[in-house]
matplotlib code that plots the C-alpha trace (Angstrom):
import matplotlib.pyplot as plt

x = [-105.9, -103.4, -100.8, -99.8, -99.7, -101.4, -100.1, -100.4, -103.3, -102.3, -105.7, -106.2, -102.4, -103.5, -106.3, -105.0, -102.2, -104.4, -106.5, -103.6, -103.3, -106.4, -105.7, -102.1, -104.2, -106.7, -104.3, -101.8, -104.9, -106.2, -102.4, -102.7, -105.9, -104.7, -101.5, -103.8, -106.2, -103.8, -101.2, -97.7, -94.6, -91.8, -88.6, -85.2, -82.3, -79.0, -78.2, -75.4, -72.7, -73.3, -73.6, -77.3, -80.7, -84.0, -87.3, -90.0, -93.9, -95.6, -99.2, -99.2, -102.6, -103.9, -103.2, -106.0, -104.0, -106.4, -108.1, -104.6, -103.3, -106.4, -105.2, -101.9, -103.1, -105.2, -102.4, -100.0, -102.2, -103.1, -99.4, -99.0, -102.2, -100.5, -97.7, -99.8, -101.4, -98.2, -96.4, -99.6, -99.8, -95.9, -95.7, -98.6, -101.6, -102.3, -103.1, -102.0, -98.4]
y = [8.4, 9.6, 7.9, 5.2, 2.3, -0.8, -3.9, -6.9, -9.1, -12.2, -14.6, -15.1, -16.2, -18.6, -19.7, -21.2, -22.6, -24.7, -25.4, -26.6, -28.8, -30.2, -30.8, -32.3, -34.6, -35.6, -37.0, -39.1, -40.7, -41.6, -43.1, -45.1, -45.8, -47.4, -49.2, -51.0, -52.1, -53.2, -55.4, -56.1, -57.6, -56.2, -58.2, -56.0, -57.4, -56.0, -55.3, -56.9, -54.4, -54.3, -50.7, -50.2, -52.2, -52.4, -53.0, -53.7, -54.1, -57.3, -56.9, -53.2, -51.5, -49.0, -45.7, -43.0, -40.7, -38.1, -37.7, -37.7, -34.5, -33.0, -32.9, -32.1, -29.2, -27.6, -28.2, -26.3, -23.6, -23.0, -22.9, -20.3, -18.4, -18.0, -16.8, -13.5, -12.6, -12.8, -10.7, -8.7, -7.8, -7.4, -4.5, -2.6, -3.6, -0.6, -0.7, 2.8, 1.8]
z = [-42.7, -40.0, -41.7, -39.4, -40.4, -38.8, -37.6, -40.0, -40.2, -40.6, -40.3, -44.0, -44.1, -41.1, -42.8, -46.1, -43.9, -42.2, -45.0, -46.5, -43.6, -44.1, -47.7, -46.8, -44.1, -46.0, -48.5, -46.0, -45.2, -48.6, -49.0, -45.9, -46.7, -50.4, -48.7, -46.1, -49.3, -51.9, -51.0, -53.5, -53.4, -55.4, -57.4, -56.9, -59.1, -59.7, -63.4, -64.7, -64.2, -60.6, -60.6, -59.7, -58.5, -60.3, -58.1, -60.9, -59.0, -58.7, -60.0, -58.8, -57.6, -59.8, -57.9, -58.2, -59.7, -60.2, -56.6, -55.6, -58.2, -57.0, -53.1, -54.0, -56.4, -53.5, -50.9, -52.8, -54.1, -50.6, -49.7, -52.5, -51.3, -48.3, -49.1, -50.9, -48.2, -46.3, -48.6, -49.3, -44.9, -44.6, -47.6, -45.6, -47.5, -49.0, -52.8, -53.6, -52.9]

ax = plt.figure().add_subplot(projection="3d")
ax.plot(x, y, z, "-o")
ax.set_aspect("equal")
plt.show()
């Protein structure tokens, strides 16, 4: 090689950014989705020091926890991913350096 080097290429960054997205998206939705569905009322009383409030759940939904890790995993990892191949094209993506 000539020894220039080339420009960065930054679609796989891109990519898990909007993948990302999608997982971000997806899971707003699912939330929206669960508030429409599950309706609660809440009881907020002051303690009896009057320094703070406590807000305790009436008869709260059970929240699907584990579909919602799962989105939040993949968002994030795809954030992380990102960030490599960022850091990968900006040091000149050459492994013998």
């Amino acid at each position: 090689m000539s020894g220039a080097k080339r420009p960065p290429n930054l679609r796989g960054c891109r990519a898990k950014i909007e993948r990302s997205q999608h997982h971000f998206d997806t899971l707003k939705q699912r939330i929206d989705d669960f508030s429409a569905r599950n309706s609660f009322g809440a009881i907020v009383k002051g303690d009896p020091d009057g320094t703070r409030y406590v807000a305790r759940v009436q008869n709260p939904p059970t929240i699907p926890s584990v579909e919602w890790a799962l989105l939040i995993g993949d968002c994030v990892h795809n954030l992380r991913s990102a960030l490599d191949y960022l850091v990968w094209e900006m040091a000149g993506a050459d492994p013998n350096d």
